[in-house]
N, C-alpha and C positions, 0 to 999 in steps of 0.2 A: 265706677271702678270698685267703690264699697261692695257694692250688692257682687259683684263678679269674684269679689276675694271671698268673701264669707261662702259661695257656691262652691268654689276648690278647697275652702276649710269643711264644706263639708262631707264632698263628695271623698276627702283624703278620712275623713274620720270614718266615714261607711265604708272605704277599701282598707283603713286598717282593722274596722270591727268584724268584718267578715274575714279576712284572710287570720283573725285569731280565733274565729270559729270553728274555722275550715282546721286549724293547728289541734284546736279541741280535740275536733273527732277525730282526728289521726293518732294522736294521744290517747283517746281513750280506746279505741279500737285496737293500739299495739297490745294495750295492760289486757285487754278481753284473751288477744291471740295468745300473752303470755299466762295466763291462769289456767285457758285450755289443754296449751302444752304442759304444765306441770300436772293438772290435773289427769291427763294421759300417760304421763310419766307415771303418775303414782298407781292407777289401774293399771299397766302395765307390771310393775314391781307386784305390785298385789297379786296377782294370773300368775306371773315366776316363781314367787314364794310358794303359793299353792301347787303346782306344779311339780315342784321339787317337792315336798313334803306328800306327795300323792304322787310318785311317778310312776310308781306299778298297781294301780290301784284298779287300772284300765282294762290290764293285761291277765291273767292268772301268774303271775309273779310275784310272792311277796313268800314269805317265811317256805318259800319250797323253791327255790325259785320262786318262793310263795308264800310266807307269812309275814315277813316284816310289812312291805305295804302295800299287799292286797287288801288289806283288812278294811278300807273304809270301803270299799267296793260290795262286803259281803256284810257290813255290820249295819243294823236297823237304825232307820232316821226318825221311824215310831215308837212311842212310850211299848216299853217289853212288861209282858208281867213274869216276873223271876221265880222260879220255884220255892225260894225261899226271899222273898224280898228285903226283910230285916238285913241279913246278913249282907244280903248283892247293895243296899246300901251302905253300908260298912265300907266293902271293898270298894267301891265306888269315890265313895269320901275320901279315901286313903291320896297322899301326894306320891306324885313316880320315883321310886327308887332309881339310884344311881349306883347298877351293878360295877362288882369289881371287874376289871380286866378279862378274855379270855386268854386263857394261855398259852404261849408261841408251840408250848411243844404237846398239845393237844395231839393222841391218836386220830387219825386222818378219819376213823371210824366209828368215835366215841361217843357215847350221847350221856351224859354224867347226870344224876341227877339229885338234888338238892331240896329237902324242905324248908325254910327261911322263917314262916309263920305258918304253922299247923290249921287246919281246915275242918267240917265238918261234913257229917253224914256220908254215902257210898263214894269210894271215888270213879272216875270217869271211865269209861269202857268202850272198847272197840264201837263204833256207829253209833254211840253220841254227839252231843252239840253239845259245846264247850265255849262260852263264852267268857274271854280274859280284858284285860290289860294288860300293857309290856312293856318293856325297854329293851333294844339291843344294843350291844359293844363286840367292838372290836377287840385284836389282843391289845393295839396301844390303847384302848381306852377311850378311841371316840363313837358318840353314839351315832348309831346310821338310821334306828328307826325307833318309834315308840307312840305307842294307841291314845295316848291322854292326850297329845298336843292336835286331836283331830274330834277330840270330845266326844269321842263315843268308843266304846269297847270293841274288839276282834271277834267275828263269830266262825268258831272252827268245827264246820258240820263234816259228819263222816269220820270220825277220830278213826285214824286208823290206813284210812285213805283218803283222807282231806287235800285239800289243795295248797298245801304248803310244804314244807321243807320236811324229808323223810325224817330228822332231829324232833318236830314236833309231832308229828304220828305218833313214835315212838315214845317219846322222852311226858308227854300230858297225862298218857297212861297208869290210871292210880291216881291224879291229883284231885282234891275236894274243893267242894265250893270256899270259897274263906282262904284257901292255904295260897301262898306267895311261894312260888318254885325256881327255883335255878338251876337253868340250863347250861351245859358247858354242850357246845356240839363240834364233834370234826368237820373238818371239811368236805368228806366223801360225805355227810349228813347234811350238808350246809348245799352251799352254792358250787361246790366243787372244782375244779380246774377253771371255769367260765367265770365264777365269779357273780357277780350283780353290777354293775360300773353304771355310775361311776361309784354310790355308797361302797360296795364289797369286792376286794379287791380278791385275783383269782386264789383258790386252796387258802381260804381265809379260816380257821376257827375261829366259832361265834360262842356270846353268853346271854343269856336272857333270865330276867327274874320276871317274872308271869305272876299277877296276883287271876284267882278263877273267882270269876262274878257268879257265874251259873252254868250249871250243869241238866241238860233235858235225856231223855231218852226218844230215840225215833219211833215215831207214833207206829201205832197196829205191835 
């Protein structure tokens, strides 16, 4: 009878040690399932973030229907060599301004333009490339777009008839490397009646202070 109890002692101690084995790995296999799923969650958020901060970037829509966020689409993701490189690192260094307001009762037609910090050498001319930084706003004052939070600057080729907003054709004309510009634009300038949505809502006037990094002329 001894020998037959200690057999059920022990054949009870080998089904309780496996059945807490078997608890183990179901335990550790939930925490696996659960690190996946957060870590999914967090790539996810990360792809929406970016998404939004680049959602015309794809498109030719950004500051023209087309410059606010086109710009990472057409801006270099290689070292540039700057016509004047001292200065374009200057501007470069500089932190983004936080323009004022644009104003509700902007001419629907206006394109206002502002020097903020004076700039150096020729300013910019019809079928140059103009390479900025920017910030835009709204009239109440929130920002919809701007070049620093994607770490590289705007390149706006064909001044004049660039792929952005008729405001910036217009309104960049004259500005110098160095100089920080403010834009006020109508909204026949802007995004007009359409809008940008969900950022620019329709017949929005827009303000932009544009620091210019570098300025090229078209080769030949």
């Amino acid at each position: 009878m001894g020998t037959e109890k200690r057999e059920r002692q022990r054949q009870g101690k080998q089904a309780r040690s496996e059945a807490e084995q078997v608890a183990a790995r179901r335990q550790k296999t939930k925490r696996t399932g659960v690190r996946l799923g957060i870590g999914l969650v967090v790539v996810l958020a990360a792809a929406f973030a970016y998404s939004l901060l680049t959602r015309d970037d794809s498109s030719d829509s950004t500051e023209t229907g087309d410059t606010t966020t086109t710009a990472a689409a057409d801006a270099t993701t290689t070292t540039v060599a700057y016509s004047n490189p001292e200065l374009a690192a200057e501007v470069l260094a500089r932190d983004p301004p936080v323009p004022a307001n644009a104003a509700d009762d902007t001419p629907a037609d206006a394109v206002e333009v502002n020097t903020l910090i004076e700039g150096q050498g020729e300013g910019a001319a019809a079928g140059d490339t103009v390479t900025v930084h920017y910030v835009g706003v709204l009239s109440d004052g929130t920002e919809f777009d701007q070049s620093w939070s994607r770490g590289q600057p705007f390149v706006v080729e064909n001044l004049g008839q660039a792929s952005v907003i008729p405001g910036w054709n217009e309104g960049l004309v004259g500005a110098k490397i160095g100089e920080r510009r403010r834009l006020e634009i109508g909204s026949d300038q802007a995004y007009g009646a359409a809008g940008n949505p969900p950022a620019i809502p329709a017949n929005a006037p827009l303000a932009f202070e544009i620091d210019v990094v570098d300025i090229t002329k078209p080769a030949g």
